[in-house]
Every structure is written in structure tokens, then in C-alpha cells.
N, C-alpha and C positions, 0 to 999 in steps of 0.2 A: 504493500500500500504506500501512496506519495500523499503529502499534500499538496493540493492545489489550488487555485483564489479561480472564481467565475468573473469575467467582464463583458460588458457591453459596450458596444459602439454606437447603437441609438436606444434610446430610452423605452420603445416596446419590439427590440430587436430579437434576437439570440443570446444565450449566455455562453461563452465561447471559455474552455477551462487553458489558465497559462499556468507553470511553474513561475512561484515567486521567486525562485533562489535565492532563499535564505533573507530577500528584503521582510522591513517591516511593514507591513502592509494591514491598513485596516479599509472595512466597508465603506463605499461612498465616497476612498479616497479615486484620485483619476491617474491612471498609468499610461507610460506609451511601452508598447507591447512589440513584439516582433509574430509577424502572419504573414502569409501566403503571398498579402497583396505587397509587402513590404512594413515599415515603421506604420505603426496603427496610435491611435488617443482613445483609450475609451474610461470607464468608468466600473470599479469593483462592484459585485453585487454581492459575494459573499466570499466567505474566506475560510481559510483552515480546511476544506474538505478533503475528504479520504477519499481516492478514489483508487482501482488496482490497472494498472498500467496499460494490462492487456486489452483492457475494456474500447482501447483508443486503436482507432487503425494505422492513425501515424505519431511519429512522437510527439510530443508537449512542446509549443512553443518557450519561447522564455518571456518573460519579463525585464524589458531592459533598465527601466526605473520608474521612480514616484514621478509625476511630472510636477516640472518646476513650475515658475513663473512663466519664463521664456518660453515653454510649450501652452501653456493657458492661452498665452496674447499669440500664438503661430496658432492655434487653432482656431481661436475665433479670428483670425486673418484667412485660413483655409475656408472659414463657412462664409467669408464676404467673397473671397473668389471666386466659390463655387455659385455663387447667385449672378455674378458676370457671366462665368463660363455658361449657365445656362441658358442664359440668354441671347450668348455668340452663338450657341449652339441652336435655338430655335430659327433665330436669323437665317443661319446656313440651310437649315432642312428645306427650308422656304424656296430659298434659291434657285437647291435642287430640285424643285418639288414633291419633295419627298411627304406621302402620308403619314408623318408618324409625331404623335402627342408623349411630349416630353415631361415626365413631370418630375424628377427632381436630378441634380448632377454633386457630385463629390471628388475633394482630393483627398488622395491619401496627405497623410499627415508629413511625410516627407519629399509629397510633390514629384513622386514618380509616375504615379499614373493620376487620370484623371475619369471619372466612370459618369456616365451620363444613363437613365431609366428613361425608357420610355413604351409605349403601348401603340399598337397596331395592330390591323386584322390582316393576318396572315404573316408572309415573310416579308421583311424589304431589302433590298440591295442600299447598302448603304456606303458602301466603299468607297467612293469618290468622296462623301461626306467626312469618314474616318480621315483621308488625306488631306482635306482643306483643312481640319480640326488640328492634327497633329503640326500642320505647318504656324499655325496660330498659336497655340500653347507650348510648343518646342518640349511635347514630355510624350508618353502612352496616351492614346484614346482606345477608351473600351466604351462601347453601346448595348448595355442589356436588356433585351426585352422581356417584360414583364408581363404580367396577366391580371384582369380586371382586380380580381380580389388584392393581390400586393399593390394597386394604384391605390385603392381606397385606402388601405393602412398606411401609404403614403401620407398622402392627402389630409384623411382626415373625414369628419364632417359629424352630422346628427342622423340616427337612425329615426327608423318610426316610434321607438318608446320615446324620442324627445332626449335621449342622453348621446351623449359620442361614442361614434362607432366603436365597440368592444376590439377588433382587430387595430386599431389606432392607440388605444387608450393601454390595454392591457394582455393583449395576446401578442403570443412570442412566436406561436406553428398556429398554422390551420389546421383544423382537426376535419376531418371527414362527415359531411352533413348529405342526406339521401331525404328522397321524397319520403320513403319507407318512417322518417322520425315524424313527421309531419302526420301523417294518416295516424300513427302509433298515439299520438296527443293527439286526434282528434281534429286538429287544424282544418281550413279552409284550403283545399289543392287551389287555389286562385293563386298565380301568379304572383300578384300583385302586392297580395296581403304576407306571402312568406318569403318574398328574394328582398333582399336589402340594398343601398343606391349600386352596389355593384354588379348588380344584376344575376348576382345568383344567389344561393340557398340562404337565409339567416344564421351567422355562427353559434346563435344562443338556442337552434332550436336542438344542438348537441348537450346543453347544459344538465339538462334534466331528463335526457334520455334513458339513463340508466334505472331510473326512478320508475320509469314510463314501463319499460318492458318489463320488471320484476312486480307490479300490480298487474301487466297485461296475463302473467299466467296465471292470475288466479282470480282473474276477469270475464264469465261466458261472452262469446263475440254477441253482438245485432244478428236476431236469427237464431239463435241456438234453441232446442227445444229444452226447458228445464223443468227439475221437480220442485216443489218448492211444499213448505208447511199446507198452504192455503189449495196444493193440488199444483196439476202440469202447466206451465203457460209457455209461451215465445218473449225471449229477452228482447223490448222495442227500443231500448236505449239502457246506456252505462253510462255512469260515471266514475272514471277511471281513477282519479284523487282517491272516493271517500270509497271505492272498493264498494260501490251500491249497482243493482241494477234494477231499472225499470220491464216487471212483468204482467203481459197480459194474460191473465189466465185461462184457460180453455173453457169454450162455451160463454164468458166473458160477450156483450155486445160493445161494441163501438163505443158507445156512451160512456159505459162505463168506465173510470176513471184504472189506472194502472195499478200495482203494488210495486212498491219499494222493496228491497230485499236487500240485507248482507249478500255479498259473493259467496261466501263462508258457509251460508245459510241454506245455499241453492245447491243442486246438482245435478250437471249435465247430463241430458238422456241423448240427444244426438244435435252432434256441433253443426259450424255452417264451414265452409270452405273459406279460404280469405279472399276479398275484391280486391282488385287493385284502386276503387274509389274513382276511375274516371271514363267519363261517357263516351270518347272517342279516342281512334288513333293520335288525328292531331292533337289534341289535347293531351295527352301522355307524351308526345315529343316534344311539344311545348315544357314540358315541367321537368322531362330527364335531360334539358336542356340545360337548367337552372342547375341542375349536380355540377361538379367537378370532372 
């Protein structure tokens, strides 16, 4: 086992593990690091971790020191240059006429390369772009293209609960969201009401998923034929929270209002098959559209 400090390089980034060697190193302070891209600036999230070597594919960068003063003011010099470079850079795309929306650029902390994000449908040749860029900044140009969901954690903004987008604010990975969680809570398959400004699936409709499927087994589906104290009915609706289900009982007319039932309480005599919940083809493409 080693130990090792976590750092970030943007505030709802990744936590990337370096070896301290032997520095004093506490939380929250800000290090420049040695990575991939070259000299990095980020900031400690936690420290002292155990972790066992092998668990890593490649070795442990280092930590090259605490950062000074002199890296403080070269950093915030890096984040004003990178707001010019983006803006030579949208220039240029223009020129070229190039389709592609730029939405944020960064130097490395040492000024060896310079990485510009942007988003487009499809591929674009950008190569001519790369060489006007590199003759202007006299360093590396790199152009990554990204996918809706990373613009909006870029970016930013307010969801439909009225709060900021979760993938901006506090998420580090995307976690894997399916229509499948949506139908499992019950939700509305409308488009509209479950993909978020980035145009696809909401990442909070994973939050409570787990929650969702361990009351779903012990939930009769819409449809199930059940026994119940009061005699046999068809479950016409569930409430999946309080573990109830609405039954109409057999020989029951219309009028008659339902019974409530514990889950607990009921038991299944013959289940229903499961729906996929939507009326048409296109409408099911429209919606495994919104997946990942």
C-alpha cells in the first residue's frame, strides 16, 4: 500500500491520485503536478489515502510542489489567455467555415499545449484550422470534440427543478440513465418532461433508482391478477413509494370505488408480462434517442 493525495483540475472534474513524495501536503491546498498533458495546477481534494499500486494501470505521477505565489498569478494569467485564445479560435473556425461551436479553451499550466472543446454533428476536418492556430500561438493545438452532455457540464445552467444543472455543480462521471428508470418511477415517456437542456436522459433520474427497483419486487405490476383478504381483484394502479396497491375486486362494478392494499398483504395468482409503455415505433426511437 502507498499513500496518495486526490487533485482536481476543475472544481466538478475528476479526482486524479498523484504521489506526494514525502511533501506536506494538506486539503484544499493547490499543487502543480506532473500528467500526461505536461506541468498541471490543480487543487487537493483529499489526502493520506491508501491505495495498493496495482490497482493503477500506469504509474503515479508525482507531485512536483505546493504552489507558490508565482504559480497562483501564472495561473490566473493562463485562465485570461485562454479567454483570448478562444476567441482567436472562434474567429478562425468562421473563416474557415467550419460548423463547429466552441465552448471553452485551456493552457496547460506550462504553456505547452493549448486544448480548445468544442461540439458538432458529426466529424469535421479541421486541419487547416489546427495550422493557422499553431502559427498564432507558436505552442501545440489540440481540438477535442465533445458530446452534448460534457457541453452542458461545461457550460452550466438551471434545470427544470429550478436549481443548476447536477453535472455542473456536483458530478464528476456520468452514470448510465435508460428509459427502463423512467417507466420503473412511473414517469411520463414524454420527451420533454424527462431529457434535461442537453437533450438527453435526466442524470437524477439514476439517483433513486436503486430504491425504485428493490420496492419494484415486491410490487404486483398494473394487471396482475391478485388474492387479497377482501377476495381476487386486478391491481388498477400502484404506488410504488408506500408499497400500496390499488385493487378492483372481482364482480366489483365500475362505480365502485377500489381497495387499497399493503403489497405485503396481496398475492399474486397470475402476473402480466412487462410493456415497454409506448404506442409507437417512432415514439420508442424518439426516446432511445435520449439514452446515451
Amino acid at each position: 500500500m502507498t499513500k496518495v493525495i486526490g487533485v482536481k483540475f476543475r472544481d466538478n472534474g475528476k479526482t486524479y491520485y498523484f504521489n506526494p513524495k514525502g511533501l506536506n501536503i494538506n486539503k484544499d491546498d493547490c499543487v502543480i503536478v506532473e500528467t500526461i498533458r505536461g506541468l498541471e495546477f490543480g487543487k487537493v481534494t483529499l489526502v493520506n489515502k491508501e491505495v495498493d499500486e496495482e490497482t493503477f494501470q500506469n504509474p503515479l505521477k508525482d507531485v512536483i510542489r505546493v504552489a507558490t505565489k508565482e504559480d497562483f498569478k501564472k495561473n490566473e494569467e493562463n485562465k485570461e489567455k485562454s479567454k483570448s485564445a478562444l476567441e482567436t479560435c472562434i474567429k478562425k473556425a468562421k473563416e474557415h467555415e467550419l460548423d463547429m461551436k466552441f465552448i471553452d479553451a485551456e493552457y496547460t499550466f506550462d504553456n505547452s499545449k493549448v486544448i480548445f472543446y468544442f461540439s458538432a454533428e458529426g466529424r469535421i476536418d479541421f486541419r487547416e484550422l489546427v495550422k493557422d492556430l499553431a502559427a498564432i500561438f507558436k505552442t501545440r493545438i489540440e481540438l477535442r470534440q465533445i458530446g452534448v452532455r460534457d457541453e452542458s457540464k461545461m457550460l452550466g445552467g438551471l434545470g427544470h427543478c429550478g436549481r443548476e444543472f447536477c453535472c455542473h455543480k456536483f458530478l464528476c462521471d456520468f452514470q448510465p440513465v435508460s428509459i427502463k428508470m423512467a417507466k420503473d418511477q412511473g414517469l411520463s415517456l414524454n420527451p420533454t418532461k424527462i431529457s434535461g437542456a442537453c437533450g438527453r436522459l435526466m442524470c437524477c433520474l439514476s439517483y433513486e433508482q436503486c430504491g425504485y427497483e428493490e420496492k419494484l419486487k415486491r410490487v404486483p405490476k398494473v394487471g396482475s391478477l391478485v388474492s387479497t383478504a377482501k377476495g381476487e381483484g386486478i391491481v388498477e394502479s400502484a404506488n410504488i413509494l408506500k408499497e400500496e396497491v390499488s385493487v378492483k375486486l372481482t364482480g366489483n362494478d365500475e362505480d365502485v370505488d377500489l381497495e387499497v392494499f399493503k403489497a405485503s398483504d396481496v398475492k399474486v395468482i397470475k402476473g402480466v408480462a412487462e410493456k415497454n409503455g409506448v404506442e409507437n415505433a417512432e415514439e420508442l426511437k424518439e426516446l432511445k434517442e435520449l439514452e446515451d
